[in-house]
C-alpha positions in Angstrom: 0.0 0.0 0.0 1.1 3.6 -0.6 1.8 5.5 2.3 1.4 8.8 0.9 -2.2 7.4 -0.6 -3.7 4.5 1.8 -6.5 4.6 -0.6 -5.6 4.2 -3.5 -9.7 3.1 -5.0 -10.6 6.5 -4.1 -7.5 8.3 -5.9 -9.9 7.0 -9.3 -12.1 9.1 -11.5 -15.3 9.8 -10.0 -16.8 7.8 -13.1 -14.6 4.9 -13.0 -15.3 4.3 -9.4 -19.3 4.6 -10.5 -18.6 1.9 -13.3 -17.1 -0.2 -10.9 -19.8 -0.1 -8.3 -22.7 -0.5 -10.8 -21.7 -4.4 -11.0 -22.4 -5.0 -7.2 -25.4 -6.5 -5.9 -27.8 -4.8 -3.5 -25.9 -6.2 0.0 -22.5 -5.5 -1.7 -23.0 -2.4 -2.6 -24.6 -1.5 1.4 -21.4 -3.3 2.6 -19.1 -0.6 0.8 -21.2 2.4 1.5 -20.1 1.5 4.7 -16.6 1.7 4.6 -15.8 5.0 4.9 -17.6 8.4 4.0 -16.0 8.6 0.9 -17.7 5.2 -0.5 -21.0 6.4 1.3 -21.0 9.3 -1.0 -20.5 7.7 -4.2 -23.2 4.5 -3.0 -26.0 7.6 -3.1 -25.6 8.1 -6.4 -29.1 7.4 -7.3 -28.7 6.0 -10.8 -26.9 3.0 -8.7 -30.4 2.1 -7.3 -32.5 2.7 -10.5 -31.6 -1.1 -11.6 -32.5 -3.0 -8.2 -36.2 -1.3 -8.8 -36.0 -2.3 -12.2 -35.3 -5.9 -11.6 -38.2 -6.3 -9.6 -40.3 -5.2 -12.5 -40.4 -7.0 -16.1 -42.0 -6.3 -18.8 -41.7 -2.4 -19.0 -39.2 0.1 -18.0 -39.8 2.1 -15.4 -40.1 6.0 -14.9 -39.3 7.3 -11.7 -42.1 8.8 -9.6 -41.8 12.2 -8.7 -40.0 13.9 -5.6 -38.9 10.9 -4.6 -34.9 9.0 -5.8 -34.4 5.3 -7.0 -32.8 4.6 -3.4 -35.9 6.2 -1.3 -38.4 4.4 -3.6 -36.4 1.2 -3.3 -36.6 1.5 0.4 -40.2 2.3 0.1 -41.5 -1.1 -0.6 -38.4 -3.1 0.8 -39.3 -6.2 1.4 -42.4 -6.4 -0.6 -40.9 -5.9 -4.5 -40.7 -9.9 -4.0 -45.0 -9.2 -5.1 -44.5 -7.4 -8.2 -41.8 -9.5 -9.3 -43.3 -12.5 -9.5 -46.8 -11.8 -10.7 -48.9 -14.4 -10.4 -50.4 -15.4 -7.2 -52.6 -18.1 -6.1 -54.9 -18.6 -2.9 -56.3 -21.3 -0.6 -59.7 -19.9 -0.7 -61.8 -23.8 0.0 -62.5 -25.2 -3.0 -62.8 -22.3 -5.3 -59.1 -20.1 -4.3 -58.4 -17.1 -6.7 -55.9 -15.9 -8.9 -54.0 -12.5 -8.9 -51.9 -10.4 -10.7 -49.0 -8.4 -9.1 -47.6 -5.4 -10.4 -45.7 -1.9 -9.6 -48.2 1.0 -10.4 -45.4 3.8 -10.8 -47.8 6.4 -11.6 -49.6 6.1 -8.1 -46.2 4.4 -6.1 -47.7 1.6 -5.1 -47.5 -2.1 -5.3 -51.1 -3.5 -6.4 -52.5 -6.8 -7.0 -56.3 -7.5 -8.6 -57.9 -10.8 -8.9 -58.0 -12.6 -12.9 -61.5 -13.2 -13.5 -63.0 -15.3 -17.1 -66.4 -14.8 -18.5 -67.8 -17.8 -20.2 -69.3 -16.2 -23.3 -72.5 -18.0 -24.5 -71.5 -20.8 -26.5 -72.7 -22.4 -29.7 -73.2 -25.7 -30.5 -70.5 -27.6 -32.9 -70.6 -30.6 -34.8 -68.1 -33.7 -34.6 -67.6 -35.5 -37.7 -65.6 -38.2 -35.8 -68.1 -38.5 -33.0 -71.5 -37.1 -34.0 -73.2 -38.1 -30.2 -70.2 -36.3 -28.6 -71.2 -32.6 -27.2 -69.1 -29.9 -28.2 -70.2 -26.1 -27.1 -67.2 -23.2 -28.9 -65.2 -21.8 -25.9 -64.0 -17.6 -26.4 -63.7 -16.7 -22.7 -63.9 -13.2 -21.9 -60.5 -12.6 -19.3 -59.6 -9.6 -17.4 -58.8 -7.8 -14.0 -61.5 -7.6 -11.6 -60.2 -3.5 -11.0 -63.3 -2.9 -9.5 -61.4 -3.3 -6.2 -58.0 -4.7 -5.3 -56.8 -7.0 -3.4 -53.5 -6.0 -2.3 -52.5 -2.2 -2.4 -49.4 -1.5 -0.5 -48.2 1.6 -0.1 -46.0 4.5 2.1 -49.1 5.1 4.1 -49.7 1.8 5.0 -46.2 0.9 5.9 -46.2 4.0 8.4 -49.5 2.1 9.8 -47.9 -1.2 10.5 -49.9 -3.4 13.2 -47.1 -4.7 15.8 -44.6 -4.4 18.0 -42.2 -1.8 17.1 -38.8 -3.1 16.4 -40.1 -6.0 14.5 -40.2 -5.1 11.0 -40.8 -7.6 9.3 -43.3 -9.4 12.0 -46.1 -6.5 11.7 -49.1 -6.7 9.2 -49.4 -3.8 6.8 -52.8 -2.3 6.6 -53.8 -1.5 3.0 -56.6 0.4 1.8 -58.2 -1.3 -0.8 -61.9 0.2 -0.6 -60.8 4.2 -1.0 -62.4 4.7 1.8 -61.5 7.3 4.1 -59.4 6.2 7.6 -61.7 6.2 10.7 -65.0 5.3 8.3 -67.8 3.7 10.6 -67.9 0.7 8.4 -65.6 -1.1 5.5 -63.6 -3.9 4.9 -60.2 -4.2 6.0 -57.2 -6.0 5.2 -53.7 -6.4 6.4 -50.5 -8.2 4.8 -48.6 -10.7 6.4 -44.8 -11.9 5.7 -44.6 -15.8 5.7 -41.4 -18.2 6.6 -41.0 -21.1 5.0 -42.0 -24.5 7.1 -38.6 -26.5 6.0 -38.8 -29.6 4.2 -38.2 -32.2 7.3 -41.4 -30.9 8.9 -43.3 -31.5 5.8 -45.1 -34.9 6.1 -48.1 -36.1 4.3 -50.5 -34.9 6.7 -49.2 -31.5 7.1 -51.6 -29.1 5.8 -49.5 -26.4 3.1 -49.8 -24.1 0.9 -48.9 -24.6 -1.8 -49.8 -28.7 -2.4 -46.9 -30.6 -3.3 -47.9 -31.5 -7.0 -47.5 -27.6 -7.4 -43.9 -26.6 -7.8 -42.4 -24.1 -5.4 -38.9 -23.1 -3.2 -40.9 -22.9 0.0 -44.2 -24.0 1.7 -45.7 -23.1 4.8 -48.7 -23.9 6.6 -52.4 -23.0 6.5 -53.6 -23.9 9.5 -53.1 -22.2 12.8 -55.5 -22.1 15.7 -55.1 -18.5 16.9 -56.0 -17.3 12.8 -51.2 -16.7 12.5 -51.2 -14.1 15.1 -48.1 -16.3 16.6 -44.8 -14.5 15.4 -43.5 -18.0 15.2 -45.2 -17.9 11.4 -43.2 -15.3 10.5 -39.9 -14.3 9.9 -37.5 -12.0 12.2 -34.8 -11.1 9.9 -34.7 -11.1 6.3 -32.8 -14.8 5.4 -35.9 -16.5 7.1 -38.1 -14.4 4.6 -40.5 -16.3 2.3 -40.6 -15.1 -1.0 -43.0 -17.3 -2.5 -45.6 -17.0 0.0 -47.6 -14.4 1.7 -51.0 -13.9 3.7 -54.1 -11.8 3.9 -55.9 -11.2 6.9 -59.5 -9.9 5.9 -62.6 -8.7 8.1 -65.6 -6.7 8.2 -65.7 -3.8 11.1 -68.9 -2.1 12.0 -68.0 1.2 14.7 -70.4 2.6 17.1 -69.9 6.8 17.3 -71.6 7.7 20.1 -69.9 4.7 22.1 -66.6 4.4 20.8 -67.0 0.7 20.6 -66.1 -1.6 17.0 -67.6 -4.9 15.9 -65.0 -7.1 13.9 -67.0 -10.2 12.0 -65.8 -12.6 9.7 -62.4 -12.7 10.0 -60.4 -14.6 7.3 -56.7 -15.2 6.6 -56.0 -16.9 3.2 -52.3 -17.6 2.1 -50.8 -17.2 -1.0 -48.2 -18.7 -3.3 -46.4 -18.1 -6.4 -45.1 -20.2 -9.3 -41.3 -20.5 -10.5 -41.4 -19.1 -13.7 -39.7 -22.1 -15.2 -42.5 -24.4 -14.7 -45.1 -22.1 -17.0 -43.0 -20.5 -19.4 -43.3 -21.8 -22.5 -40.1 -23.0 -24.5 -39.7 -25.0 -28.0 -39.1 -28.2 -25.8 -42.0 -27.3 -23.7 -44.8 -25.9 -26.0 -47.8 -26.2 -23.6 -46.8 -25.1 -20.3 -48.8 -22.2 -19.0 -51.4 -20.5 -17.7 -54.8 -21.8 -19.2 -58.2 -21.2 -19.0 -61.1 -23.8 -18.7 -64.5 -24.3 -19.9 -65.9 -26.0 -16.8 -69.5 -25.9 -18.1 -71.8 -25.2 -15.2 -68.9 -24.4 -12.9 -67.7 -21.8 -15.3 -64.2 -20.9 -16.3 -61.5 -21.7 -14.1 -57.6 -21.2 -14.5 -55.0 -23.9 -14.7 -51.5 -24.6 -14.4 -50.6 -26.8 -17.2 -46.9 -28.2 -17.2 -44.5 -30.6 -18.4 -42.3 -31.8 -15.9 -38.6 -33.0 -16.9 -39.0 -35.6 -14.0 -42.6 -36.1 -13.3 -44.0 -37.5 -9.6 -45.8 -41.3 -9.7 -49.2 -40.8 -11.0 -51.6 -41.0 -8.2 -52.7 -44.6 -7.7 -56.3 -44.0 -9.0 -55.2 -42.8 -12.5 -52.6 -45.4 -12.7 -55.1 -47.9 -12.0 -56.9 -46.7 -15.0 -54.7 -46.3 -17.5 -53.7 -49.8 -16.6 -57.2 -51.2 -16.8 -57.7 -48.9 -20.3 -54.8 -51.3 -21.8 -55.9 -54.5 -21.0 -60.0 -53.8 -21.2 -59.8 -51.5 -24.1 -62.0 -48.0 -24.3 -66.0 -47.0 -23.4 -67.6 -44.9 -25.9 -69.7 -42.1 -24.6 -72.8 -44.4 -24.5 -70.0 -47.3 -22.8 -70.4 -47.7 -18.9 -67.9 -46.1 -16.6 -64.1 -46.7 -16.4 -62.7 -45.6 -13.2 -60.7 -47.2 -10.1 -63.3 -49.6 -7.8 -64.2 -48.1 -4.9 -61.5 -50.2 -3.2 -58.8 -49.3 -5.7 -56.1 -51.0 -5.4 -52.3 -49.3 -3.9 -49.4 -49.8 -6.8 -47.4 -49.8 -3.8 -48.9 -53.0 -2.2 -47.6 -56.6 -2.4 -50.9 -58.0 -2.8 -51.9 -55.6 -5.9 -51.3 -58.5 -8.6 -53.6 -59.8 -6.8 -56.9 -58.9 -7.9 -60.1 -60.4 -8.7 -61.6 -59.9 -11.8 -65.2 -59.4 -10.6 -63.5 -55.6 -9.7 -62.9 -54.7 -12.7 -59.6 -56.0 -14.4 -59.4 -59.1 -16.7 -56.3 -61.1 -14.8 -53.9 -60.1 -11.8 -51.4 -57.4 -12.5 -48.1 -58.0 -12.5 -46.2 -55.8 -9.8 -43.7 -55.7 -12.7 -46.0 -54.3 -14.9 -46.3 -49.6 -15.3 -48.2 -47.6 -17.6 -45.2 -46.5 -19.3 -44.7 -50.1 -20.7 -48.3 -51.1 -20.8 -48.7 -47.9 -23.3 -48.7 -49.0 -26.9 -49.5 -46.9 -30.2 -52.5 -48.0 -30.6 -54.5 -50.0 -29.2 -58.1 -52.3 -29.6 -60.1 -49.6 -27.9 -59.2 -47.2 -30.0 -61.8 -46.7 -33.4 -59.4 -44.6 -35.5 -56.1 -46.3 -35.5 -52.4 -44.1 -35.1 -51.4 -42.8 -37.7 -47.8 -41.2 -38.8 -47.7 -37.5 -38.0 -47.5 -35.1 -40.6 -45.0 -33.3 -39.7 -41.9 -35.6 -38.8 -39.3 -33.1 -38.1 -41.7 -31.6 -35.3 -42.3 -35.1 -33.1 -39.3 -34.0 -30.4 -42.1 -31.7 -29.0 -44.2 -34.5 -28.4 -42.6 -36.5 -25.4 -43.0 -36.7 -21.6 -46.4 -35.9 -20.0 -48.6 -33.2 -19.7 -50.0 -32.7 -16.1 -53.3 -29.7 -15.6 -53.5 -28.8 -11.9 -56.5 -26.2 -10.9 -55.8 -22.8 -10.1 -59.0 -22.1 -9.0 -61.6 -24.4 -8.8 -65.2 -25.8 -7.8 -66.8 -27.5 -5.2 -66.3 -31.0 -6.9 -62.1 -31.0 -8.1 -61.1 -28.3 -5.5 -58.2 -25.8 -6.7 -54.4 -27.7 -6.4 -55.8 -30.8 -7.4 -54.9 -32.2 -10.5 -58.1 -31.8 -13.7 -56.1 -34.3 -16.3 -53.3 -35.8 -17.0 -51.6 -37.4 -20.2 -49.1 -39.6 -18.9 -47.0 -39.7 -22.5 -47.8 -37.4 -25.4 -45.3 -39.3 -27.1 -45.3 -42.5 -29.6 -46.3 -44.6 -26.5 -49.3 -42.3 -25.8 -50.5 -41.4 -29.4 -54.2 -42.4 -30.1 -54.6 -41.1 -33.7 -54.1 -37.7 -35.6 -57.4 -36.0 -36.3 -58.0 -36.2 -40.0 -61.8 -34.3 -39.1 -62.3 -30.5 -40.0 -62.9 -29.4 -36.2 -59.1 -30.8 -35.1 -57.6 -31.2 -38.6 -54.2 -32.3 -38.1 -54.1 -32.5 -34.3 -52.4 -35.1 -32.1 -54.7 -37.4 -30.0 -53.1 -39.1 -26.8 -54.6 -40.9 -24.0 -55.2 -38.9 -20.9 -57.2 -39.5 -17.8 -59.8 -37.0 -16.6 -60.7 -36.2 -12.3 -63.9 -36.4 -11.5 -65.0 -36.3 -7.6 -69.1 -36.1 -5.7 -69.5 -32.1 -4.2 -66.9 -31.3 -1.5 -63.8 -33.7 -3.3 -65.7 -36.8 -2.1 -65.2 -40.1 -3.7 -62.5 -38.4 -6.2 -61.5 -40.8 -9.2 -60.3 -40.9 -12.8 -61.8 -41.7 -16.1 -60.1 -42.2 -19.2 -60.2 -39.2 -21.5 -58.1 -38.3 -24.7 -56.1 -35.2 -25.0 -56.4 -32.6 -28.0 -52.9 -30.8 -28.9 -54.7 -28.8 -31.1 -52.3 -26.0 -31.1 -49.6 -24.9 -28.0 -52.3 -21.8 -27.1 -55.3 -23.8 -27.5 -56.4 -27.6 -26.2 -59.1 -29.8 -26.0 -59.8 -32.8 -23.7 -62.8 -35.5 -24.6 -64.2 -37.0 -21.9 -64.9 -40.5 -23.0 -67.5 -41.1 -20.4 -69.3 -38.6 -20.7 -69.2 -37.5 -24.2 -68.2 -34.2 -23.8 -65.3 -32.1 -25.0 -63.7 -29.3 -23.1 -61.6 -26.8 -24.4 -58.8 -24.6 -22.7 -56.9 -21.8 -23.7 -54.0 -20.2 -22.9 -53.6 -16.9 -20.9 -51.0 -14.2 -21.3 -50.0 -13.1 -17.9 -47.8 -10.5 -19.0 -51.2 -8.7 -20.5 -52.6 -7.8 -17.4 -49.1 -6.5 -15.9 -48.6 -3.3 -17.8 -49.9 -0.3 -16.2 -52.8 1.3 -17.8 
């Protein structure tokens, strides 16, 4: 070191020194600024800050509020840019849940979130060369924000209003405004916003009740059950490397106030968690052409939103579909007049010794072998099928068509709840192919065998039925449910839409 200059980094050009400090990250860059006074100095410079706001918003590029720098607004919503950033989040609601969209509002400063909604548009009746009996209604959903009201609005008021002990950032609830009403109204709805921690992996057991379920990926789960509605600061985190950043809560309730006494009424208290998906798992890519964000035609229920994806190394299918696609081999297909062709009530566990073991009075012709999988029971074609395989038409696009497509609810309906799976297609692949529609309606499109989930009001008695996948296009699918003769379609959203600012 010179003696005459111990600090020789300082002895640079102003804008060399910037340059150099623009490729630190966010806790290096706080580490140097406090070095010396110096370093603080040239840390403030506010275009520094500009791209840690930035990065916490995709899709446009930001303008900077007014009277207010890139390090104070950055400081603003610190810890909550985690929302904005990644967009889409989903809820535990019973049976039904909801879906929002996060985003940074920079003309207002805020971080906002409203609810997706989809308006099932009357439908018209189409005609099926290939299955004349089958019913097919057209499906042109109507999607957009519910901005009526939203759901979360975080802003600098409400972080000056935090409910909690002071000195425990990140434990208080943030109070957020999302009626417009004024503070201190007799009446309104209220809502506060809760920081999660993740419950680690080892705690995790089947019984454990989490958000989200495990056939939905995500970095962290946490639970959804607590007995005094998470007021325990043991749900949430004390310092910023226990933070989740994939889950928060709402805490919701309706509070009448008495004037003349002084004296408020809080009814219907609710706290509903949320969690978000890793990008990876519903961004489309030319391996990958249907993952995504889709919505359903779910005939009386309505539309619902679904979570299709294509895992690189999918989970065992549940037992019940398993036990299906199994039977569908060896029995052959039901038409839509055919009987049903499901699990037995007593469905048998693939994990069981005595599986190959069962009678044929339930529903399979001969014992299983425990040797035996869906993945080699699957064939081309098979019996069951009235249109054989054919080659597809297109040759040099068949590496798109491997591996299995899995559609997990969203949202959903008293009879398949939301984070339960709606259908799966085991192998889009040779293994899986029925046919390739030579009809007008799905000209060209490939045909694999799926199985559908079916369940009595309130998810009781849940079971599969074999079904048969439509790849009609990677924005648009179809899935005929054999038992039923009925055709669904889905269709896929564009998140990214609904995240630009008006």
């Amino acid at each position: 070191m010179d003696r005459d200059n111990p600090q020789p980094f300082l002895s640079l050009p102003s804008e060399l020194i910037y340059h150099i400090l623009t490729f630190l990250s966010l806790r290096d860059l706080l580490s140097v600024s406090q070095v010396d006074h110096a370093l603080h100095e040239h840390s403030l410079q506010d275009t520094l800050w500009q791209p840690f706001v930035q990065s916490h918003v995709s899709g446009t590029t930001l303008s900077k509020p007014d009277n207010i720098t890139w390090r104070e607004l950055y400081r603003t919503h610190h810890p909550y840019w985690f929302i904005p950033q990644n967009k889409l989040w989903f809820a535990d609601n019973p049976h039904t849940g909801k879906l929002l969209i996060a985003r940074y509002n920079h003309r207002l400063n805020i971080i906002e979130a409203y609810m997706l909604v989809a308006e099932r548009r009357q439908p018209a009746f189409t005609h099926w060369d290939w299955n004349p009996e089958a019913i097919i209604h057209t499906f042109s959903p109507r999607i957009q924000l519910d901005a009526n009201q939203p759901v979360i609005r975080l802003d600098a008021d409400g972080y000056g209003r935090a409910v909690g002990e002071k000195g425990y950032r990140l434990k208080r609830e943030i109070p957020m405004n999302i009626t417009g009403d004024p503070p201190g109204a007799s009446a309104g709805i209220y809502s506060q916003l809760i920081l999660t921690r993740p419950l680690p992996e080892p705690a995790i057991t089947e019984a454990t009740k989490v958000w989200p379920p495990s056939i939905i990926p995500s970095p962290h789960r946490t639970r959804t059950e607590s007995s005094t509605q998470f007021r325990d600061l043991g749900h949430r985190p004390s310092k910023l490397s226990e933070l989740s950043t994939s889950t928060f809560r709402l805490r919701k309730w309706i509070e009448f106030s008495s004037r003349p006494r002084g004296v408020s009424m809080r009814i219907g208290e609710d706290v509903r968690t949320y969690a978000t998906l890793p990008a990876e798992c519903y961004t489309p890519t030319k391996e990958k052409p249907w993952q995504g964000i889709w919505c359903g035609d779910y005939s009386g229920h309505g539309c619902e939103f679904l979570l299709v994806t294509q895992p690189d190394d999918p989970a065992p299918l549940p037992a019940r579909a398993e036990w299906v696609m199994l039977n569908r081999e060896r029995e052959g297909s039901v038409s839509s007049a055919g009987s049903w062709s499901t699990a037995p009530s007593s469905a048998p566990n693939p994990a069981d010794q005595n599986w190959g073991l069962v009678d044929e009075q339930e529903g399979i012709a001969g014992s299983l072998n425990l040797e035996d999988s869906v993945a080699t029971l699957l064939a081309p074609s098979s019996p069951r099928d009235s249109t054989p395989a054919q080659a597809s038409p297109h040759p040099e696009a068949d590496c798109i068509y491997k591996g299995r497509i899995e559609a997990i609810k969203l949202t959903g309906d008293p009879n398949i709840p939301r984070g339960e799976y709606t259908f799966i297609a085991p192998d889009i692949g040779p293994n899986g192919l029925v046919r390739i529609a030579s009809e007008d309606i799905f000209k060209g499109a490939r045909v694999v065998k799926s199985v559908g989930h079916i369940a009595a009001r309130d998810f009781r008695d849940d079971d599969y039925i074999v079904s048969q996948l439509i790849l009609i296009s990677p924005n648009r699918l179809a899935q005929y449910w054999e038992t039923f003769g009925h055709v669904s379609f889905y269709q896929r959203v564009d998140i990214d839409e609904f995240t630009k600012v008006p």
